[in-house]
C-alpha positions as CSV (number, residue, x, y, z in Angstrom):
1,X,0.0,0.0,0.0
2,X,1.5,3.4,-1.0
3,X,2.1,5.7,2.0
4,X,0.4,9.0,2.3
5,X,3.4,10.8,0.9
6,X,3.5,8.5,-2.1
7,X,0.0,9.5,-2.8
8,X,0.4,13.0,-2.6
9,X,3.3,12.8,-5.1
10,X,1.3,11.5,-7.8
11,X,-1.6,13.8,-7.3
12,X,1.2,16.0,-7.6
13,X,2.3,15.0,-11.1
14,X,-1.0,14.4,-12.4
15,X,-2.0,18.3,-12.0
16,X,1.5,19.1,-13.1
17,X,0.2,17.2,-16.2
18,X,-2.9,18.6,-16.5
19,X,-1.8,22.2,-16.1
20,X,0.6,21.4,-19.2
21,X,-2.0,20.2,-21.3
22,X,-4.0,23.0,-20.4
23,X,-1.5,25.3,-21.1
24,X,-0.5,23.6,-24.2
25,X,-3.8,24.1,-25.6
26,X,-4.6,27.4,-24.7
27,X,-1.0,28.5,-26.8
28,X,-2.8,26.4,-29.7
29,X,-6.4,28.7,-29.7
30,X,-3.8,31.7,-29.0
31,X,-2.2,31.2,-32.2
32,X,-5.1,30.9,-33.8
33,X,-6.4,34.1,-32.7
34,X,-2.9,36.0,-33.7
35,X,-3.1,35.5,-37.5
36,X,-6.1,38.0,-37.5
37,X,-4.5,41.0,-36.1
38,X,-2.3,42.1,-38.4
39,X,-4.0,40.9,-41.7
40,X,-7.2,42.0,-41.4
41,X,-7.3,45.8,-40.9
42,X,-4.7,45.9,-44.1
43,X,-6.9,43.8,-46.2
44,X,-10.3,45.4,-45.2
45,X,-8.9,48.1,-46.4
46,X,-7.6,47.0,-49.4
47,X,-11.2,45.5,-50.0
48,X,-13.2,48.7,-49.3
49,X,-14.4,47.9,-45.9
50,X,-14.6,51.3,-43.4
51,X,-12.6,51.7,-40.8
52,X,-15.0,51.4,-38.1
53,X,-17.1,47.8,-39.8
54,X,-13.1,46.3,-40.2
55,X,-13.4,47.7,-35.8
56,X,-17.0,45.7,-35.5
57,X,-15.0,42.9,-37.3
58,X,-12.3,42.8,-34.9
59,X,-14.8,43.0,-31.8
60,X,-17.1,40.5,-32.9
61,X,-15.7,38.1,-31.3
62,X,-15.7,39.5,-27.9
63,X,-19.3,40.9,-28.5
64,X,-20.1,37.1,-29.4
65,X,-18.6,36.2,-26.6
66,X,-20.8,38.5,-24.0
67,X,-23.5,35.8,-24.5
68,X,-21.7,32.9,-24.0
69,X,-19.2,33.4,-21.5
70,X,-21.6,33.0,-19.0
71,X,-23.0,29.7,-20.3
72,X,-19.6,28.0,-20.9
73,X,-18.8,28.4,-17.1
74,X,-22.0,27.1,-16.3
75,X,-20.4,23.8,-18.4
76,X,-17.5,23.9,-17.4
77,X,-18.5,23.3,-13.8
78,X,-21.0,21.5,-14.3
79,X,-19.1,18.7,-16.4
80,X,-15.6,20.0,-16.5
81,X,-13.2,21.3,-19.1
82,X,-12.7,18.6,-21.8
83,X,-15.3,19.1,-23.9
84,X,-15.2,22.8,-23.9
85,X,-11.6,22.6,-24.9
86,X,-12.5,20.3,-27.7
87,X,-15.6,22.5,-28.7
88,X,-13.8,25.8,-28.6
89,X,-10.8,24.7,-31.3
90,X,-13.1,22.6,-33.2
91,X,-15.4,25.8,-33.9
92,X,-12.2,28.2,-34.0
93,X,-11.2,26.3,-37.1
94,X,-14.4,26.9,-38.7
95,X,-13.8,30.5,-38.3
96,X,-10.7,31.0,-39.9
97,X,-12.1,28.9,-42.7
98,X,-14.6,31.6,-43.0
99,X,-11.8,34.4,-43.3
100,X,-10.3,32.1,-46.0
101,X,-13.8,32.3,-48.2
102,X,-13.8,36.0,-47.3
103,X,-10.6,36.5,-49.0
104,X,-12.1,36.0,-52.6
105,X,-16.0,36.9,-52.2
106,X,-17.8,39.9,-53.3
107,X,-19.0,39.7,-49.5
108,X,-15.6,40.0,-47.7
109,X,-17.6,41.7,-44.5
110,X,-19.9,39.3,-44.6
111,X,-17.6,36.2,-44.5
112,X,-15.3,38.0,-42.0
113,X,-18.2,39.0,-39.6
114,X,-19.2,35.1,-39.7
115,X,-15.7,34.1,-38.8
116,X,-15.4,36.4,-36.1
117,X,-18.8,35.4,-34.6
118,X,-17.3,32.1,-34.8
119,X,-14.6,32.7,-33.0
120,X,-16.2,34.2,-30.5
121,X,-18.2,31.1,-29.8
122,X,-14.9,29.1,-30.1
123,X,-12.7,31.3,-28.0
124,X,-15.0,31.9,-25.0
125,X,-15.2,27.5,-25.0
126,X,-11.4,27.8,-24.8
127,X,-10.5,30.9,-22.5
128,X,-12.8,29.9,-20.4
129,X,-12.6,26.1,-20.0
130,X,-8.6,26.8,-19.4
131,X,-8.4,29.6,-16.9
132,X,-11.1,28.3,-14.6
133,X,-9.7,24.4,-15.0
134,X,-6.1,25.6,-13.8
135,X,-8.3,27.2,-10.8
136,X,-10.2,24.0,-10.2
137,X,-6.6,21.6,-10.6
138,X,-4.4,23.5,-8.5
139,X,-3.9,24.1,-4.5
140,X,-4.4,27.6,-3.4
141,X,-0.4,26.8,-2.2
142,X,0.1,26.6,-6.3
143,X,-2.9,28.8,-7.6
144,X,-0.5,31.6,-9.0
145,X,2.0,29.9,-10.9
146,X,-0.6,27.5,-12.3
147,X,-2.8,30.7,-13.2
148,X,0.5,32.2,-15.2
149,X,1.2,29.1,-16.7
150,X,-1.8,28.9,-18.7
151,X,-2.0,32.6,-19.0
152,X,1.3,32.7,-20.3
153,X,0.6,29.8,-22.2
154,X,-2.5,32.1,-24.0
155,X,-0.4,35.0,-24.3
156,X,2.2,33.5,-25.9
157,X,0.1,31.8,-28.3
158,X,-1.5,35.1,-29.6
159,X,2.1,36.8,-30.4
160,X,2.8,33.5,-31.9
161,X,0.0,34.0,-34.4
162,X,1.0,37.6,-34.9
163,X,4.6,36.8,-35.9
164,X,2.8,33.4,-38.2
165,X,0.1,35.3,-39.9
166,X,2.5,38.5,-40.5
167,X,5.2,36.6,-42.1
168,X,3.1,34.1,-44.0
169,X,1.1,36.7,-45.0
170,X,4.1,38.9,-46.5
171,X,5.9,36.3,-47.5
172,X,3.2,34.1,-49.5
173,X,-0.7,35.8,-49.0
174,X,-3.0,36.1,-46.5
175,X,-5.2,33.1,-47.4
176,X,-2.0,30.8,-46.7
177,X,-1.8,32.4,-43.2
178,X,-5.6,32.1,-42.6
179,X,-5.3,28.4,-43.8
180,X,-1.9,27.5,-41.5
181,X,-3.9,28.5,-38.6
182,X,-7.0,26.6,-39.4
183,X,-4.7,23.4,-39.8
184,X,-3.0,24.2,-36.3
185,X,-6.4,24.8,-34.6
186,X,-8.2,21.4,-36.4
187,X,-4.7,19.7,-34.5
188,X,-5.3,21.0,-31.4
189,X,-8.7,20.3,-31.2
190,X,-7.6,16.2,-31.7
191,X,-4.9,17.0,-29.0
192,X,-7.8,18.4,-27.0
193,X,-9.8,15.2,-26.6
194,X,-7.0,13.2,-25.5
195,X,-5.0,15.4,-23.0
196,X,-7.7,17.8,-21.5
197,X,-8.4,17.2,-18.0
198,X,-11.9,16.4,-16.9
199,X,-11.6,17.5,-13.0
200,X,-14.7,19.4,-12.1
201,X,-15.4,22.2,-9.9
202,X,-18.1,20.8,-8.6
203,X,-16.5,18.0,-7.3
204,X,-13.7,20.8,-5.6
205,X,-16.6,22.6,-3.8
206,X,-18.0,18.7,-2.6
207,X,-14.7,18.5,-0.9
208,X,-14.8,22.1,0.7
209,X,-18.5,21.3,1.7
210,X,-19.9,24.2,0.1
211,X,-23.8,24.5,0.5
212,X,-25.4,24.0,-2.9
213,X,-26.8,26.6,-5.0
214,X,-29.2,27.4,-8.3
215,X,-27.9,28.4,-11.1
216,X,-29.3,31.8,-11.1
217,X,-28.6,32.2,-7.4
218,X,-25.0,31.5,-8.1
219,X,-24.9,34.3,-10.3
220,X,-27.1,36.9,-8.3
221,X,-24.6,36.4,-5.6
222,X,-21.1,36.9,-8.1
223,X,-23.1,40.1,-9.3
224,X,-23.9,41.0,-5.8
225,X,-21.8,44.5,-5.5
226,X,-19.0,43.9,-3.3
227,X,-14.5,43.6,-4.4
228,X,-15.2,41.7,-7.3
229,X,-16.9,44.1,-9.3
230,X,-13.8,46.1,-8.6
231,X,-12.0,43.1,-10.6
232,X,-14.4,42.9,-13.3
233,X,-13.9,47.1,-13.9
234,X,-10.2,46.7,-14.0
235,X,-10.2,43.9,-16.4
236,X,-12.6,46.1,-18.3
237,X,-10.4,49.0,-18.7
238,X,-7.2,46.4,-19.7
239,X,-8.8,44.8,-22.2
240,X,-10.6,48.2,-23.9
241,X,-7.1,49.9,-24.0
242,X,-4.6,46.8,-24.7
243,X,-6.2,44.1,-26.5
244,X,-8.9,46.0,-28.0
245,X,-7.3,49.4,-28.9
246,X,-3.6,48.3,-29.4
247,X,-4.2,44.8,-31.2
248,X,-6.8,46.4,-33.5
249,X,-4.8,49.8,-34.4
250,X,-1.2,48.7,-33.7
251,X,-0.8,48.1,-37.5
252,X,-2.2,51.5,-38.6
253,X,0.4,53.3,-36.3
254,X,3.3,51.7,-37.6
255,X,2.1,52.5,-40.8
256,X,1.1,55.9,-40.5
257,X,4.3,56.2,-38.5
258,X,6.6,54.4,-40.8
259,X,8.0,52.3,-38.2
260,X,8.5,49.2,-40.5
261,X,11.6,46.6,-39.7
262,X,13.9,45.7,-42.1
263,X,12.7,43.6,-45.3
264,X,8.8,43.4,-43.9
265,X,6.0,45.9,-44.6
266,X,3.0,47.2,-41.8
267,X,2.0,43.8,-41.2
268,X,4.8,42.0,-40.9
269,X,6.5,44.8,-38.4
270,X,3.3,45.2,-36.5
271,X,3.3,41.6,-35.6
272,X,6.9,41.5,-34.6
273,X,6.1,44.4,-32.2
274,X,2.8,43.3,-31.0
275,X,4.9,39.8,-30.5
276,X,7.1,42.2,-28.1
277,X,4.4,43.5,-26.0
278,X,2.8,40.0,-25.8
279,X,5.9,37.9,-25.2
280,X,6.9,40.1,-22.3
281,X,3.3,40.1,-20.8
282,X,3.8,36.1,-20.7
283,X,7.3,36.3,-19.1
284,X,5.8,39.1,-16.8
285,X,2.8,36.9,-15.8
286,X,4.7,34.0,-14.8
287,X,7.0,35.9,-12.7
288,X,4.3,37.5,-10.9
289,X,2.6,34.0,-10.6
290,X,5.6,32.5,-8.9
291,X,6.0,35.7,-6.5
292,X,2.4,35.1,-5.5
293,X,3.0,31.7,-4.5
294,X,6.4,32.3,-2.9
295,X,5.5,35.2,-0.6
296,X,2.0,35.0,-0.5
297,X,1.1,38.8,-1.3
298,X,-1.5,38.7,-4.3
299,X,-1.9,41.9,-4.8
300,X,1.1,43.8,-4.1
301,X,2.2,43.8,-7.8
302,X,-0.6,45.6,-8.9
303,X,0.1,49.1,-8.4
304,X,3.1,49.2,-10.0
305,X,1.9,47.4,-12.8
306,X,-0.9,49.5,-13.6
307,X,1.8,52.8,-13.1
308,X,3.6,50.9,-15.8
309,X,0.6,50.0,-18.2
310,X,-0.5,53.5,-18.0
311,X,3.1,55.0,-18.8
312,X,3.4,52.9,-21.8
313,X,0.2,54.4,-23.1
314,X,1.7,57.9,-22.6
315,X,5.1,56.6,-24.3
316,X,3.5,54.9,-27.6
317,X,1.3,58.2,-28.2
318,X,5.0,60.2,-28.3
319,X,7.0,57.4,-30.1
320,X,7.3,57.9,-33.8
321,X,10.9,56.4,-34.7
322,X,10.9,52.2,-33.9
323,X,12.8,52.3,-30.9
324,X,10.9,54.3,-28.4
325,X,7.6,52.3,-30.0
326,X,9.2,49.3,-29.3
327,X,10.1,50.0,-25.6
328,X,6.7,51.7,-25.1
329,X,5.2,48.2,-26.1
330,X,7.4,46.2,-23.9
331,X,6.4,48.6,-21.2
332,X,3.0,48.0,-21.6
333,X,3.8,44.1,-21.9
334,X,5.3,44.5,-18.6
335,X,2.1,46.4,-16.7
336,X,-0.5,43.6,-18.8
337,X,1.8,40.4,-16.9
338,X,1.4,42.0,-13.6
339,X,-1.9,42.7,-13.8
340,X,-3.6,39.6,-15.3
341,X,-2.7,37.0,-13.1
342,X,-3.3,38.8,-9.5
343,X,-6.7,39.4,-11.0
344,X,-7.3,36.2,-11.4
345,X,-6.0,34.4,-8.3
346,X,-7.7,37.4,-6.3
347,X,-10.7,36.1,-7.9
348,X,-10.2,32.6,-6.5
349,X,-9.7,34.1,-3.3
350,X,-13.1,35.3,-2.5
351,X,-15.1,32.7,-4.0
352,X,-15.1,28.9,-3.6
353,X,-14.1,26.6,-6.2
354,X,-18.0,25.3,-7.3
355,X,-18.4,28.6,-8.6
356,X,-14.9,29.2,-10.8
357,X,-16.0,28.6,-14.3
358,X,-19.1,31.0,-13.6
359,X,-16.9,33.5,-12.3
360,X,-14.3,33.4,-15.0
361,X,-17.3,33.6,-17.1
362,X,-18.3,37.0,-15.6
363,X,-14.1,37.8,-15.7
364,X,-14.4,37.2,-19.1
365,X,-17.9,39.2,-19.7
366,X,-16.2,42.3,-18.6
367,X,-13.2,42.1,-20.3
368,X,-14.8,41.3,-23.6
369,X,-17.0,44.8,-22.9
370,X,-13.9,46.7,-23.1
371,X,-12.5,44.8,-25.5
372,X,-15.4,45.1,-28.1
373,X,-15.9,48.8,-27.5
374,X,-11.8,49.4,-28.0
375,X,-11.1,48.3,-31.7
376,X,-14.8,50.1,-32.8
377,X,-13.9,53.4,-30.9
378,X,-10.2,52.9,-31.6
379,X,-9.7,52.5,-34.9
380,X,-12.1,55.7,-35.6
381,X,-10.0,57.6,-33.5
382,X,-7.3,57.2,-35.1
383,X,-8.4,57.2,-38.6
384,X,-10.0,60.4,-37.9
385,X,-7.2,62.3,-34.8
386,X,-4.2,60.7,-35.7
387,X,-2.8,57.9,-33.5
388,X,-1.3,61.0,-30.4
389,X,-4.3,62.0,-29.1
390,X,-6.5,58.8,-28.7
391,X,-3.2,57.2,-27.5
392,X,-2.5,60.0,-24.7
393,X,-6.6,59.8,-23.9
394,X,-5.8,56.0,-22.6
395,X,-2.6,56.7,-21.1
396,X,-4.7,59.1,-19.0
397,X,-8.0,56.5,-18.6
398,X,-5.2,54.4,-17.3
399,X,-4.5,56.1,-14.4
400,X,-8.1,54.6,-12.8
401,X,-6.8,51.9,-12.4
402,X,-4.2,52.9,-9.7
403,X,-7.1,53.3,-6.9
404,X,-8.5,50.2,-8.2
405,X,-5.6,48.5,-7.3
406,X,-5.3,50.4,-4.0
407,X,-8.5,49.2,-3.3
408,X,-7.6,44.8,-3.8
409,X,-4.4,45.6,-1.5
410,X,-7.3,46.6,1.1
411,X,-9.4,43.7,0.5
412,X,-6.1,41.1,0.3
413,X,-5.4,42.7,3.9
414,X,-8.9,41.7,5.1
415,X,-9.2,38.6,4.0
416,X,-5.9,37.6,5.7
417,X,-7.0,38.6,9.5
């Protein structure tokens, strides 16, 4: 008979596992995601499409996703993360079939609209499923460095895509980029039904003896006003400046601005440098996920951080040669990593773990707000100011977040007496 110690060494590996797979996948639906970015306001463009229906294109996703996110936590704790996973990158890959077919139709908006819906669908199954799963497979001993293991995981995946679908697409065309990602999304969804783990949080709450709960009154209770609303605004305001602003418009600066690398044109450059701001995020994230765990201060990280995301704003709206765009990116990278994961292991904090794919839902629901309202507003802005003024405007909306995160330190301190 094993000993006690023997038992908790394989329960050990076998969440080491899962966390991998989970991570592994989220990277897949990531890069995915990527090609879009830098393709698709340069060939709206090219294909007639305004500025602001190439925004509603971008954010259709996230508007999609409004409706759903909500209903895939439900799934995921009621029966656990597998089939989300498998769901999520099986309709992803429809959706960048539909970009492919948008390529060459009299109906480009049409087709591109579609895909993004689909992706929607697809990407709220996968963000989802994978950020409440590493809640529901690791110890709260673990919670941070599993949390910035998957979300490094994602964030890497998406500058990934940036740096595939910008060099595939200057290199051959866009329709082989659209088509390389469908191929690695279709893969990952096989992956997906093999390595995705199927631990629910239901099953995590059994064991903490939480008192059962109605659907609805789950979710009166998450909405109740109280310090996670205070989470859900500052993911709001993230996602609205960074991934819906910056990933939508980043390749219009660096045309307008000229800031083009050697031997690629806007959207070959503009992925490189998104790839900057996104790679560091991940490297940032998993250092603040191991700090976490290590000294046990969730929240201490995020003032700094959002100083940081706020001053990279201010940077980017002055930068117009590639070296102060670039460090003003990385900057931002930086503030992003230390603000995502606190968020979410905060989150885990003040609810228990029965109700982690409904709150990541709701996470998820606020973010996708911002980020549905930034490329829409964004990339009008700019077409119509210039990329200096709607820049500086964020760098300043920014600076809300520093008493947001004032106010998590205060909530961190009570929960720990």
């Amino acid at each position: 008979m094993r000993s006690p110690r023997g038992r908790m060494s394989d329960e050990a590996r076998g969440i080491n596992g899962s966390l991998w797979a989970l991570a592994a996948l989220g990277f897949t639906g990531g890069l995915g995601g990527g090609v879009v970015f830098p393709i698709l306001p340069i060939v709206g463009q090219a294909l007639g499409i305004a500025p602001a229906m190439i925004g509603l294109i971008l954010s259709l996703n996230r508007i999609t996703r409004l409706g759903i996110n909500p209903l895939t936590g439900h799934l995921v704790d009621r029966f656990g993360a597998r089939w989300p996973l498998v769901g999520g990158l099986l309709v992803e890959g429809l959706a960048t079939l539909c970009y492919t077919k948008g390529l060459a139709s009299a109906h480009a908006a049409g087709w591109f609209l579609l895909g993004r819906a689909l992706w929607g669908v697809g990407s709220s199954l996968l963000l989802v499923g994978s950020l409440a799963a590493a809640l529901i497979v690791s110890s709260a001993a673990a919670r941070g460095r599993a949390t910035a293991l998957v979300r490094m995981a994602l964030s890497f995946g998406v500058p990934a895509g940036l740096l595939l679908g910008g060099l595939v697409a200057d290199l051959i065309s866009a329709r082989a980029a659209f088509l390389s990602a469908t191929f690695i999304t279709f893969g990952g969804m096989i992956a997906a039904y093999f390595i995705a783990p199927r631990t629910r949080g239901a099953a995590a709450g059994r064991r903490h003896q939480a008192p059962p709960h109605s659907g609805a009154a789950v979710l009166r209770d998450l909405l109740r006003p109280g310090p996670l609303w205070i989470v859900w605004l500052f993911n709001f305001i993230v996602f609205f400046s960074v991934q819906g602003v910056i990933l939508s418009a980043l390749v219009l600066i660096v045309r307008d601005r000229h800031l083009m690398l050697p031997a690629l044109n806007a959207e070959g450059s503009a992925g490189m440098l998104m790839a900057v701001m996104l790679g560091t995020s991940a490297v940032v994230s998993w250092i603040a996920g191991r700090s976490i765990d290590e000294r046990g201060n969730k929240t201490r990280i995020l003032l700094p951080a959002a100083a940081g995301l706020a001053c990279g704003f201010a940077l980017l709206a002055l930068a117009h040669t590639l070296l102060p765009a670039a460090l003003a990116l990385g900057i931002i990278g930086v503030g992003l990593g230390g603000i995502s994961v606190p968020l979410i292991v905060v989150m885990g904090e003040l609810i228990s773990p029965e109700r982690y794919g409904r709150a990541i839902g709701i996470y998820q629901v606020a973010g996708d707000i911002g980020g549905s309202l930034g490329p829409i507003t964004g990339l009008e802005a700019i077409a119509r100011f210039g990329p200096t003024v709607p820049l500086g405007v964020l760098g300043a909306l920014l600076t809300v977040t520093l008493p947001l995160a004032a106010i998590l330190i205060r909530v961190e301190r009570r929960l720990r007496r």
